[in-house]
N, C-alpha and C positions, 0 to 999 in steps of 0.2 A: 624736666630736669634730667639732663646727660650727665653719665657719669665715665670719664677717661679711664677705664679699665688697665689702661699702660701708665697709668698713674699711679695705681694699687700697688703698696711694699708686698714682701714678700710674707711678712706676719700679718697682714691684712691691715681692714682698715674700719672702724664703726662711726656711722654717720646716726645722727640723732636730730629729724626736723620734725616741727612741730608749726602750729597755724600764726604765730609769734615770728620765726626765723621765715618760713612764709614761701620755700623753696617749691612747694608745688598745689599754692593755696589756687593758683588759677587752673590747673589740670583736673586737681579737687573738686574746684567750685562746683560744676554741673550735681556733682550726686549731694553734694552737703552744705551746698551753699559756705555762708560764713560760719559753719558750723568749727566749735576746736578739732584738732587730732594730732594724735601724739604717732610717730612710727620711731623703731631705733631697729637699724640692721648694721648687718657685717658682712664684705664682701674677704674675699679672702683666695689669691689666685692656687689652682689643683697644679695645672700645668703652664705654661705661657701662653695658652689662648682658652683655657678652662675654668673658669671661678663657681667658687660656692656661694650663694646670697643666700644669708638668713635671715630672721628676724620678725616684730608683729607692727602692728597699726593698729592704730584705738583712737575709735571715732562713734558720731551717733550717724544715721542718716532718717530723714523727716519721712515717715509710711504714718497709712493708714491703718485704723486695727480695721481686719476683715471682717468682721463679728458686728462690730458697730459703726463704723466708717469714722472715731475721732480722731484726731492727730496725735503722733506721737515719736519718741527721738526712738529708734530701733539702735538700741545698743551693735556694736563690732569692735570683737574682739578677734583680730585673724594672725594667726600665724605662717608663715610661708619657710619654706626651706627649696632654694633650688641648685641647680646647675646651670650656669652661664656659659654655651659655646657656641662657635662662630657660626653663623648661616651658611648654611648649605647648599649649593645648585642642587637642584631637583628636577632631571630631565627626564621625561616621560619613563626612558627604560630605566631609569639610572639606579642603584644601590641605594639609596635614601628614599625613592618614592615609592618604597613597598610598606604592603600597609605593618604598623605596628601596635602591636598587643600589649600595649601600656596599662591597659584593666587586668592583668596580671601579674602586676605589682603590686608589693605591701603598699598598704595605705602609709606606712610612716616612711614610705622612702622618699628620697629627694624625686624633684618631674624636672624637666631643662625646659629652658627658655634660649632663644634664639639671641644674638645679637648683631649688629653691621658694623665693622670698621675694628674700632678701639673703641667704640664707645655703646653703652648700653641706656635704654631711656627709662629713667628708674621712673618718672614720673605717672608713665603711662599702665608700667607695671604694677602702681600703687594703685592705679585710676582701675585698674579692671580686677583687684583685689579688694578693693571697696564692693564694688558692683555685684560680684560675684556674691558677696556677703547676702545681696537683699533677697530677703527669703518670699517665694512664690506666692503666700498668704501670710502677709506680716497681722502677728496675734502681740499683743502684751503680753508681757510673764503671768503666770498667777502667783496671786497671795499665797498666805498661809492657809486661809480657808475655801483653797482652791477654784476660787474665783479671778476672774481678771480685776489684774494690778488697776487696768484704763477705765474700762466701762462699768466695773463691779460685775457685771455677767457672771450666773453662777457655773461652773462648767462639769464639775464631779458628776459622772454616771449623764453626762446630757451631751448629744450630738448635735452640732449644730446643722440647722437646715431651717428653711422657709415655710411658716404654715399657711399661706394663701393659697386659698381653693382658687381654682384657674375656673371662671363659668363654659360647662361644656354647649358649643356651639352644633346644633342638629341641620344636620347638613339638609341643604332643601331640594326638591325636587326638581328635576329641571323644567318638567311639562308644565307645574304649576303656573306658568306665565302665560299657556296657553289657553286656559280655562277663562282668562279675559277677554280674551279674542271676538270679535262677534264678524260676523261676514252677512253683509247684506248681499 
């Protein structure tokens, strides 16, 4: 789903879709299937070719818990805040293709996002704002009695790890096939 950024008033603008209105249920679909999710942002133009997008998305996406392999909706709740400006030619020497030190930024500041034309592809931006969510080793919450929510696994004071003994294999000799040998 594109959005006409030369569209956008001057007091901005707030869009509110959801898996109902269905605006970017097919871009979605891959990570959450026909799962619901709710997103509401605001775009809101800085300069004539600068916008600020705000806003969250709240969705589940279907993970395994890594603890015990059973299914389960992994909650997302993301917030994003950016700067929308126009792409850049980037030629080998040019001023834009030096590297930049964006890891020394507060973490609460706005990142930018690129866009082409007049129009920006909120769909996609949704679709890798999802993704980015699914965590490396998706766990269930724990309970109260800090246990998982999914499997009951107790996990207070206990690391998880595999107790299978591997059987150690005694490496063999290599002559020993000669010892068969017979030579008439």
């Amino acid at each position: 789903m594109k959005i006409n950024l030369a569209d956008i008033p001057e007091e901005g603008r707030s869009y509110i879709w959801n898996s109902q209105t269905g605006e970017v249920n097919n871009v979605l679909s891959d990570l959450i299937g026909k799962t619901q999710y709710q997103t509401e942002f605001f775009i809101k133009p800085l300069t004539t070719k600068d916008f600020q997008l705000s806003g969250t998305i709240k969705t589940t996406l279907p993970e395994q818990c890594s603890r015990c392999g059973i299914d389960f909706a992994f909650p997302v709740n993301e917030k994003f805040k950016e700067i929308l400006i126009p792409k850049q030619d980037q030629p080998r020497g040019g001023h834009y293709s030096k590297v930049n030190h964006v890891s020394d930024l507060p973490a609460e500041s706005a990142d930018s996002v690129e866009y082409e034309g007049t129009h920006f592809d909120m769909g996609e931006f949704l679709h890798e704002v999802v993704a980015l969510a699914a965590p490396f080793n998706p766990a269930g919450p724990e309970n109260e009695n800090g246990d998982c929510s999914i499997c009951e696994i107790p996990l207070k004071g206990r690391t998880f790890s595999y107790d299978e003994v591997m059987p150690e294999e005694k490496p063999q000799n290599p002559f020993a096939a000669l010892k068969n040998i017979k030579i008439n």
